[in-house]
N, C-alpha and C positions, 0 to 999 in steps of 0.2 A: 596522540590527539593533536589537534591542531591548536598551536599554540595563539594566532590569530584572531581565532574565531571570525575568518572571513566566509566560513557557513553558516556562518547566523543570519536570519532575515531582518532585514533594516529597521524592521516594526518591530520585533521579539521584545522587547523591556513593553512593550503596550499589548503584550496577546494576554487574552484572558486561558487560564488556565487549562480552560477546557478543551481549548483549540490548537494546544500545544504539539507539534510534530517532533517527536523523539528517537532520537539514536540506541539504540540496544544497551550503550553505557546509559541510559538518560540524560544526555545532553539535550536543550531543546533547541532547533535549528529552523525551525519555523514555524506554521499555524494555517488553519483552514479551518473557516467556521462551519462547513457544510453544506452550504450552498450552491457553487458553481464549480462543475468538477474541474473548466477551464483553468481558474486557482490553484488548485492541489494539483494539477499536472503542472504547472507551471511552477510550483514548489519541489515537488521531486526530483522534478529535472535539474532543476537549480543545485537543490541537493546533491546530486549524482554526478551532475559534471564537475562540481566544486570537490568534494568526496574524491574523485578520480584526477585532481589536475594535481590538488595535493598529497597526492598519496598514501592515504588515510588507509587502516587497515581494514582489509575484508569482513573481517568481524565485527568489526561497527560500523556496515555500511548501512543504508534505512532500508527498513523494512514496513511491509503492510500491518506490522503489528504498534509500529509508532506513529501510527495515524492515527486523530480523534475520530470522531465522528463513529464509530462502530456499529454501532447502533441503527444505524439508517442500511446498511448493510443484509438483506433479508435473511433470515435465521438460517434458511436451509442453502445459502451458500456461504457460512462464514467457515466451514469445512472444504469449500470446493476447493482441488487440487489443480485442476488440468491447466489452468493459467492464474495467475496472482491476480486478485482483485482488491486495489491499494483504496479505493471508498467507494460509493455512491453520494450523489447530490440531490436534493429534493427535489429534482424533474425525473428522477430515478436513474440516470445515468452514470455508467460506473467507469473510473479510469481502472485499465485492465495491462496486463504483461509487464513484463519485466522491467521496461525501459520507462514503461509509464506513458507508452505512446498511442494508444488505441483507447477512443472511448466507446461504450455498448450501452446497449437500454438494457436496464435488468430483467425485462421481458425476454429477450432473444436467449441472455443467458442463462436465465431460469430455463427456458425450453432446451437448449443446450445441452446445461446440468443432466437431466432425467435422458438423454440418450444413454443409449448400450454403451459406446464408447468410455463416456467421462464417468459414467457407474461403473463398468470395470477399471478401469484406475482408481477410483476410490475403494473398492472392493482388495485393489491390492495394495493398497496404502496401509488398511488397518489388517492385514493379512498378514501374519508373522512366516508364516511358511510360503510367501510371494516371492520371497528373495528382496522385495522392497526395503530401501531403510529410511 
């Protein structure tokens, strides 16, 4: 772990609890109230570059499961597989991939989701005889 904590966000002792952005250990590294996805990309990233210059290990690198906000996330894609979607903001915009570089209206990717495509990968995701793991 970094003994620094120069991936903590300069606010963190002022976030309210709920908005806390967490590392797999539960470290908290920064916050996002839910409002402007601009913020939370601009947190990950922070996250990620910091994560990667220190050399922090791959297993507590952030993930979309240590984001607040979940909830604002529409129910039938908090399963979606085919690209990571790290929140939605309440203009319904989601930051999406990997890197935390792309943001999308939850419209497009709701239409998305229900393709042939992104149903069969979700089809072989919970398919124990897919070869998936």
């Amino acid at each position: 772990m970094n003994k620094n904590n120069d991936i903590l966000c300069k606010d963190c002792k002022d976030c309210n609890e709920n908005d806390e952005i967490k590392l797999p250990d539960g470290t908290v590294v920064g916050h996002w109230d839910g409002v402007k996805i601009e913020t939370l990309q601009s947190e990950i990233q922070r996250i990620q570059a910091n994560q990667k210059a220190n050399g922090e290990p791959r297993s507590n690198y952030i993930t979309k499961f240590g984001v607040p906000c979940k909830d604002q996330v529409p129910q039938h894609l908090r399963e979606f597989i085919a690209y990571i979607i790290w929140g939605v903001d309440l203009e319904g915009r989601a930051l999406v991939a990997s890197r935390a570089n792309r943001v999308e209206h939850i419209d497009y990717i709701s239409e998305w989701a229900g393709n042939s495509i992104a149903m069969d990968a979700k089809n072989r995701s919970v398919d124990p005889n897919s070869g998936c793991k």
